[in-house]
SERO-4910 file (N, C-alpha, C, O; in steps of 0.05 Angstrom, whole numbers):
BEGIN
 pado doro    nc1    nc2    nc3   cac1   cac2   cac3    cc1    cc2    cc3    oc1    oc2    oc3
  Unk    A  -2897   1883   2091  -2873   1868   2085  -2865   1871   2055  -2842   1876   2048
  Unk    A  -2885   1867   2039  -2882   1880   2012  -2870   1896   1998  -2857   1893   1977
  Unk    A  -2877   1923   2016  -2863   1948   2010  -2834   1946   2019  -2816   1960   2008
  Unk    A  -2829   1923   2045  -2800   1935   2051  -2783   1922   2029  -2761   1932   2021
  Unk    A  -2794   1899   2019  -2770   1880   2000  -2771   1906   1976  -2750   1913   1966
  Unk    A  -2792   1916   1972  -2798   1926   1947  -2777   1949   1948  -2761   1955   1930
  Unk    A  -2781   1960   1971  -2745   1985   1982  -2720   1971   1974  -2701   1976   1959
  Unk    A  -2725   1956   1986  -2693   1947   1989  -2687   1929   1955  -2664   1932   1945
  Unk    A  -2699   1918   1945  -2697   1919   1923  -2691   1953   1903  -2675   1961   1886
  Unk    A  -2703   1959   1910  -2701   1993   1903  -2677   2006   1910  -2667   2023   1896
  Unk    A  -2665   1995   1940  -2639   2004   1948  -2613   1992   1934  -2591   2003   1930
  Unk    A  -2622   1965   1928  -2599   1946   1915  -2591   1962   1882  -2569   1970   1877
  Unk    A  -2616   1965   1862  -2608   1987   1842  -2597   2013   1846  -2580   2022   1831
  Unk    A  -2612   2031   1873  -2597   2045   1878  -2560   2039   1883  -2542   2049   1870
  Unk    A  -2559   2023   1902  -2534   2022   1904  -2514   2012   1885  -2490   2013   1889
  Unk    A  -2529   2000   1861  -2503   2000   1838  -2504   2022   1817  -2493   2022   1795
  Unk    A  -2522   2042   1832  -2512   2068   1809  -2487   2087   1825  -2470   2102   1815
  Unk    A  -2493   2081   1851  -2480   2103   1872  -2478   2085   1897  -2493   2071   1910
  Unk    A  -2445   2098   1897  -2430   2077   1914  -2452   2088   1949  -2464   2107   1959
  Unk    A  -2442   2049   1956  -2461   2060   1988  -2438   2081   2008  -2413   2084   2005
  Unk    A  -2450   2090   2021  -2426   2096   2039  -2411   2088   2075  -2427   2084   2093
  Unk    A  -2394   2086   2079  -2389   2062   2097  -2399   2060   2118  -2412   2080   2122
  Unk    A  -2402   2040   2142  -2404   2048   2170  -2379   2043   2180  -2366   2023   2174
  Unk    A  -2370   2064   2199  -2375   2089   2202  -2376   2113   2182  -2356   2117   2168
  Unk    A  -2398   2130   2179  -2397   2153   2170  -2410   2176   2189  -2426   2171   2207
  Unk    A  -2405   2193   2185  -2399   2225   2205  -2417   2243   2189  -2415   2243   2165
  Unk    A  -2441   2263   2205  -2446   2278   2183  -2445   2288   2152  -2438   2309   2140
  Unk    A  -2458   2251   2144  -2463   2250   2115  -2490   2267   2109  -2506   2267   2128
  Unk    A  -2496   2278   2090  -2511   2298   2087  -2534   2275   2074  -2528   2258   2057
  Unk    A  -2549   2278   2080  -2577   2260   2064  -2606   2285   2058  -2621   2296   2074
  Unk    A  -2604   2286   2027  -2636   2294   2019  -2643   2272   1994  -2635   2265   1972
  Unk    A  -2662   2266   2011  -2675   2235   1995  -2668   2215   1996  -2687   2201   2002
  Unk    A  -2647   2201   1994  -2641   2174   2001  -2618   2172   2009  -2607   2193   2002
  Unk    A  -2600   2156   2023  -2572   2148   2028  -2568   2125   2039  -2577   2120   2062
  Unk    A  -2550   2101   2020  -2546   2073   2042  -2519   2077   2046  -2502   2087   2032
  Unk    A  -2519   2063   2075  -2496   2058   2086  -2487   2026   2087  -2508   2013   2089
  Unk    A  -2469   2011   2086  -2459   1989   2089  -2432   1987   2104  -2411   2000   2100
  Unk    A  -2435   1975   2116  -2404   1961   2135  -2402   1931   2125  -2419   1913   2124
  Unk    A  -2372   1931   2117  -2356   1914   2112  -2335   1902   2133  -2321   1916   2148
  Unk    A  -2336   1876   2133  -2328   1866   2149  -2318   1879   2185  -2296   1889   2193
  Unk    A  -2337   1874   2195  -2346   1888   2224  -2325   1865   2236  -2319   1841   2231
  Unk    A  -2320   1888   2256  -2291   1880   2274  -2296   1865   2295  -2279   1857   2312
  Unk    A  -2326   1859   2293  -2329   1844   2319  -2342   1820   2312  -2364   1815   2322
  Unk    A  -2330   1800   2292  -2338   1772   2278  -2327   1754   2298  -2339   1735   2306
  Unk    A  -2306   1759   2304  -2282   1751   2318  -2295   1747   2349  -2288   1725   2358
  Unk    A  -2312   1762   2366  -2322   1764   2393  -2354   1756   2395  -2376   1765   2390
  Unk    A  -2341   1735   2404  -2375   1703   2401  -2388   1718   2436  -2412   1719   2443
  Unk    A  -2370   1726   2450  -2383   1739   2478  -2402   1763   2476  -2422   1770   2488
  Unk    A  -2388   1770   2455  -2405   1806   2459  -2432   1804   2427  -2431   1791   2406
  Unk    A  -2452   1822   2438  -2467   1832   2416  -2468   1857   2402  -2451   1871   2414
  Unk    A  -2475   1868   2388  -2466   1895   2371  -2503   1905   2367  -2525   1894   2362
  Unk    A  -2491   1938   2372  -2515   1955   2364  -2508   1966   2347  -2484   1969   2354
  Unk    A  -2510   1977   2323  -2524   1994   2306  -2527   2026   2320  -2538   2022   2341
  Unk    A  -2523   2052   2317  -2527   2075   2316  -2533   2095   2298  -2513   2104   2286
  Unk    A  -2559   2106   2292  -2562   2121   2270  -2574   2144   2290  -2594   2144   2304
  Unk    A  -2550   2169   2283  -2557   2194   2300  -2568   2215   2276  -2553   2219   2257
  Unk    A  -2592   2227   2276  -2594   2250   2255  -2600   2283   2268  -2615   2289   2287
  Unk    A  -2586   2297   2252  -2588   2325   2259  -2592   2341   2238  -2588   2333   2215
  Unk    A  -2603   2370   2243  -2605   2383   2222  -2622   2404   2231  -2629   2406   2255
  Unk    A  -2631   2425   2209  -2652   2447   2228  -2684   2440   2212  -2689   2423   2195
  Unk    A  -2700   2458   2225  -2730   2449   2212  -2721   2474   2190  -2703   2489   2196
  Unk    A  -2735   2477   2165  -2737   2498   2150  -2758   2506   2155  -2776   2495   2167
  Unk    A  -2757   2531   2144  -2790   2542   2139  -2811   2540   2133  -2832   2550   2140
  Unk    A  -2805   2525   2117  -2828   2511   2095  -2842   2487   2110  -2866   2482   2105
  Unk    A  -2829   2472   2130  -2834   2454   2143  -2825   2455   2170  -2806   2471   2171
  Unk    A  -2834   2442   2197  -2843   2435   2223  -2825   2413   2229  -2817   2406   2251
  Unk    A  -2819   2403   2201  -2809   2374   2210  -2778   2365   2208  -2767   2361   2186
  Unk    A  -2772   2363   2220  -2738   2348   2218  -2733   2316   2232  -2731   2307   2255
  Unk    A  -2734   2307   2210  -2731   2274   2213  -2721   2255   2193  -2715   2267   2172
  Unk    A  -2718   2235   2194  -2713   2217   2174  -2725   2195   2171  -2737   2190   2192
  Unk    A  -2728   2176   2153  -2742   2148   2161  -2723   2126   2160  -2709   2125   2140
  Unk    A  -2722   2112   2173  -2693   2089   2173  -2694   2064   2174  -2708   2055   2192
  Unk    A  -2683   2052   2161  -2693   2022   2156  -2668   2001   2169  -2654   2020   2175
  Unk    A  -2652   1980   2177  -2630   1972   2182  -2634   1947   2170  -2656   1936   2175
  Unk    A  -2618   1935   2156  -2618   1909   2147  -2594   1894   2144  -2574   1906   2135
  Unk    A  -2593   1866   2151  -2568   1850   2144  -2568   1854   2109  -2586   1859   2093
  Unk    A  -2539   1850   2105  -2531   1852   2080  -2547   1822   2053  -2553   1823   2029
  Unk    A  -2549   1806   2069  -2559   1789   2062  -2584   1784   2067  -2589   1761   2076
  Unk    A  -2602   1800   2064  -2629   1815   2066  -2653   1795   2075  -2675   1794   2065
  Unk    A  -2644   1780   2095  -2660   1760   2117  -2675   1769   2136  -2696   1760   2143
  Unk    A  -2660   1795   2149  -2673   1814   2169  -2666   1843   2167  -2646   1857   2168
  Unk    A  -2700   1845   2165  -2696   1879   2154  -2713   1885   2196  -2724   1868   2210
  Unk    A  -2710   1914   2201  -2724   1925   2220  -2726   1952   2207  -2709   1960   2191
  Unk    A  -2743   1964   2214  -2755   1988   2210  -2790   1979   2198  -2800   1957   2198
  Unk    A  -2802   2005   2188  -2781   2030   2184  -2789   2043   2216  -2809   2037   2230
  Unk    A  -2771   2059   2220  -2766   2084   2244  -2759   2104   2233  -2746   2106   2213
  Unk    A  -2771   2129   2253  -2785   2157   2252  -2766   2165   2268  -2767   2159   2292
  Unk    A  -2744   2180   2258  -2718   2186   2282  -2723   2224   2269  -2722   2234   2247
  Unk    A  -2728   2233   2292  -2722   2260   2293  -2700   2275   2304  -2691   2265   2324
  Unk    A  -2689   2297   2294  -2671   2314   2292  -2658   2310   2320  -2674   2297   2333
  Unk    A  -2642   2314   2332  -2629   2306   2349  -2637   2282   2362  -2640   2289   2385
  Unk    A  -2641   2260   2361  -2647   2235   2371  -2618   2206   2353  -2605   2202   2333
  Unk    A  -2622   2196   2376  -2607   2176   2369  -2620   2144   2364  -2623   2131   2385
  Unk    A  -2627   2133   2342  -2634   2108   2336  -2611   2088   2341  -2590   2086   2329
  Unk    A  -2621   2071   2365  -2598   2042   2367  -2613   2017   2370  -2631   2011   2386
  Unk    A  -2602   2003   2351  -2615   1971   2339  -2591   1952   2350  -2567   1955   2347
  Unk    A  -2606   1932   2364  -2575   1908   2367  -2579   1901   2347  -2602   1905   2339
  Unk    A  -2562   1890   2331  -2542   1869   2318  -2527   1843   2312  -2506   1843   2325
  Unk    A  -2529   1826   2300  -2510   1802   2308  -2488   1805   2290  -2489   1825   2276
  Unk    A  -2475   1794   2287  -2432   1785   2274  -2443   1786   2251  -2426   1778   2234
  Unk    A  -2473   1795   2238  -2475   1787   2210  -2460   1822   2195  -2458   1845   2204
  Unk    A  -2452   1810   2170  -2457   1853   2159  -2486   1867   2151  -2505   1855   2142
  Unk    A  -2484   1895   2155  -2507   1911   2161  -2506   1933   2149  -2487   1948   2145
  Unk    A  -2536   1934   2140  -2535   1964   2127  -2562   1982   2135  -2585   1973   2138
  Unk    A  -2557   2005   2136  -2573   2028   2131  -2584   2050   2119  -2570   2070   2114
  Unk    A  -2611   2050   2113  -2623   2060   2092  -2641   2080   2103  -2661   2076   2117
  Unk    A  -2633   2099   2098  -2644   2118   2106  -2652   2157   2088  -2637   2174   2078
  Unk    A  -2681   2155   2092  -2700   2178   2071  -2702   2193   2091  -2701   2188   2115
  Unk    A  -2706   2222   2070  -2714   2248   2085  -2714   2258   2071  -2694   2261   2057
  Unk    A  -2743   2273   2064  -2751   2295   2044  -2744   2317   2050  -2761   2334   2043
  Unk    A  -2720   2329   2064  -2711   2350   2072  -2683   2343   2084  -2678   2320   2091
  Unk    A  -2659   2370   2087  -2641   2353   2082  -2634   2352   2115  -2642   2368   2133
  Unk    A  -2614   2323   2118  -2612   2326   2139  -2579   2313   2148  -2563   2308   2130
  Unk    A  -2573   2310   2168  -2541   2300   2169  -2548   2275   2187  -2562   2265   2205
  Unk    A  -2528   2272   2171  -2528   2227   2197  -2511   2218   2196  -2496   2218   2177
  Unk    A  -2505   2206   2222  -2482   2192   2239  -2491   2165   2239  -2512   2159   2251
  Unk    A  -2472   2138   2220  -2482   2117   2233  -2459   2103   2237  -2443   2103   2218
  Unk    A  -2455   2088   2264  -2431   2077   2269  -2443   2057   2286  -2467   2058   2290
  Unk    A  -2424   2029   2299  -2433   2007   2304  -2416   2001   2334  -2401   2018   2344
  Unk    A  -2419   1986   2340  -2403   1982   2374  -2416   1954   2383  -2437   1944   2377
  Unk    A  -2398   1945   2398  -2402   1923   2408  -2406   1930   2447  -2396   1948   2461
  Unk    A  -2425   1907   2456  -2432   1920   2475  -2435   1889   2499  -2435   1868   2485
  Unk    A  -2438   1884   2526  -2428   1872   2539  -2467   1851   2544  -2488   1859   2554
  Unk    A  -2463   1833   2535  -2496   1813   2544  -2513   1827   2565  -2537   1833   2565
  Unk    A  -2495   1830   2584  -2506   1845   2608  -2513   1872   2609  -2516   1885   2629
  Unk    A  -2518   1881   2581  -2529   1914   2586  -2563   1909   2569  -2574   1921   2552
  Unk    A  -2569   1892   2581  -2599   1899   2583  -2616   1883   2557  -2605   1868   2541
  Unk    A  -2644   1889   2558  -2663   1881   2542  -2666   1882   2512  -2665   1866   2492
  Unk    A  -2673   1913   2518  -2679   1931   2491  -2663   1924   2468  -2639   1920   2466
  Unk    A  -2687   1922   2447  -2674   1917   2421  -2671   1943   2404  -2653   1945   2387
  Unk    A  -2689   1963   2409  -2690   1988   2395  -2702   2006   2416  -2722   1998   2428
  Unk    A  -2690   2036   2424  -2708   2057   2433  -2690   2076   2416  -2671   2072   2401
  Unk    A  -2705   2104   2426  -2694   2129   2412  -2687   2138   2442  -2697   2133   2464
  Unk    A  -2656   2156   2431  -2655   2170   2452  -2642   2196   2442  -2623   2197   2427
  Unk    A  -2658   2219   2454  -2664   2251   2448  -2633   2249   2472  -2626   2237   2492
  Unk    A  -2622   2279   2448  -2597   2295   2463  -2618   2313   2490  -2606   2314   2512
  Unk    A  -2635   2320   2489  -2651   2331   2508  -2660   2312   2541  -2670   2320   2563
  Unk    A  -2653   2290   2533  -2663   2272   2559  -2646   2259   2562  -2630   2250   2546
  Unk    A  -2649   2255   2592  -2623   2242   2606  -2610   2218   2598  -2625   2201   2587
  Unk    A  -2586   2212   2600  -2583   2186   2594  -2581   2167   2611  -2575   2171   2635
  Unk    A  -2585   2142   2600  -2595   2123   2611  -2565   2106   2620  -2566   2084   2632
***
């Protein structure tokens, strides 16, 4: 728990040297660090529905390395609840529910890689799960 305040403290200086960038963002390019923040989320307004979180990453393995991934952290803006960290590899999709609070994402990769994180609101009745990964390679659910 240490280490994560100790990040996100680390992210908060980060982010007043270099602006965060928003949610939604589209194949933002990340080598080494990148936060994302959403500002006022459109679904404050809808007390029925709950909201997930999506952090998609892509990219190729290099040569030098085996590995294509990122490490990802999600936290309310008001840094009460952090989840992570998560091990999202190259075509996989990371989805975290959410509540009406604002949210950000922090996300490392010692190699470079591209990320999608966008947010959605979604119906009580679709299920349990608070976090899985899901690979472009396997069916969907």
């Amino acid at each position: 728990f240490i280490f994560v305040c100790i990040l996100i403290a680390t992210q908060a200086g980060y982010t007043q040297s270099f602006k965060p960038l928003p949610i939604p963002s589209f194949e933002s390019p990340v080598n080494g660090q990148s936060v994302f923040q959403e500002n006022n989320p459109s679904s404050k307004s809808n007390t029925d529905a709950k909201r997930k979180i999506y952090v998609k990453v892509s990219g190729q393995r290099s040569a030098d390395s085996l590995v294509c991934e990122a490490t990802v952290w999600v936290y309310s803006l008001d840094h009460t609840t952090i989840y992570g960290p998560f091990i999202v590899s190259c075509g996989e999709t990371l989805e975290v529910e959410i509540d009406d609070r604002e949210w950000g994402v922090l996300v490392e990769s010692e190699f470079l890689v591209y990320v999608n994180v966008w947010t959605s609101v979604f119906d009580l009745m679709d299920g349990q799960k608070l976090f899985f990964l899901k690979s472009e390679n396997s069916p969907s659910s």
